[in-house]
C-alpha positions, 0 to 999 in steps of 0.5 A: 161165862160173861158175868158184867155187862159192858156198861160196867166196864170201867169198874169190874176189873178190880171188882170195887164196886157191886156188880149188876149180876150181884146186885140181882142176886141182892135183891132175889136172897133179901140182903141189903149189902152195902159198898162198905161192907163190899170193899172189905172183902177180899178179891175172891170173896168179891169174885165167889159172889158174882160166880155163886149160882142164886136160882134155886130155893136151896141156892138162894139159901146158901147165897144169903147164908154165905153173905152173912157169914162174910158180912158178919166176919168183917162187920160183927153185924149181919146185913140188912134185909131187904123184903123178896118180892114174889113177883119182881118186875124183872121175871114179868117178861109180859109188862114193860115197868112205867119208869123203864118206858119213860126212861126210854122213851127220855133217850128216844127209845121206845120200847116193845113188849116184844123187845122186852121179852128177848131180854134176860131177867137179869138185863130186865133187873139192870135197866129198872135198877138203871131207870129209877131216879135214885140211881146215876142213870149215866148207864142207861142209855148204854144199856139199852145200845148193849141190849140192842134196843 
C-alpha cells in the first residue's frame, strides 16, 4: 500500500517531516503533534504512525493512546489536543470548501463537485490542508495534477 503522495516526495523517504496521511489521522483522534515532538521519535515509530489503521472508534482510540504514550516518553508532556469536528470538510463529498475553490480557480482550475466526490477523504483532507493560507501552499497545485484535477 501506497501510504504519501507524490506531492510529498521530496520528504518521505527519511520521514523528517509529517506526512499528509498522518496529519488526517492528527486531526481525526484530536492530537496536535508537533515537528518537534515527530523528529524525536525513532524511524519505526515515524513509520507505525503512518501504518496505524485510525478509522474505527476503537482505533482512533488506541491511535490517540499510542501517540501520547510516545509524546509523552520523549517529552514528559502529553500533546495538545485539538477539538474532532463531527462534520470534517474532508468526509463532506457533497460541498466543495470555498478556499479549496478559490485556491483552484488562483491556479485556473475549476473544480466540480462531481470531480470532488472521486476524491478520497484523504485527498479531500490534503487539498484543504494545502489551500489554507497558513500552510506553504507550493503543494497545491501538484495536488491537484496528482489528483487528476
Amino acid at each position: 500500500m501506497n501510504y504519501y503522495f507524490q506531492f510529498e516526495s521530496e520528504f518521505v523517504t527519511d520521514l523528517r517531516c509529517i506526512p499528509m496521511l498522518v496529519r488526517y489521522k492528527l486531526d481525526t483522534c484530536g492530537v496536535k503533534l508537533k515537528l518537534s515532538h515527530w523528529n524525536q521519535f525513532s524511524q519505526e515509530e515515524r513509520q507505525e504512525l503512518v501504518e496505524k489503521d485510525c478509522t474505527k472508534p476503537e482505533e482512533i482510540q488506541a491511535y490517540r493512546d499510542w501517540l501520547q504514550q510516545l509524546v509523552i516518553k520523549y517529552t514528559n508532556n502529553p500533546a495538545s489536543e485539538l477539538a474532532i469536528e463531527l462534520h470534517p470538510a474532508w468526509m463532506n463529498a457533497a460541498n466543495i470548501p470555498d478556499i479549496v475553490q478559490e485556491k483552484s480557480e488562483e491556479m485556473g482550475i475549476k473544480l466540480t463537485v462531481e470531480q470532488w466526490q472521486l476524491l478520497t477523504p484523504v485527498q479531500r483532507f490534503a487539498l484543504i490542508k494545502l489551500s489554507r493560507p497558513s500552510h506553504e501552499n507550493k503543494n497545491f497545485l501538484p495536488a491537484l495534477q496528482e489528483f487528476n484535477l
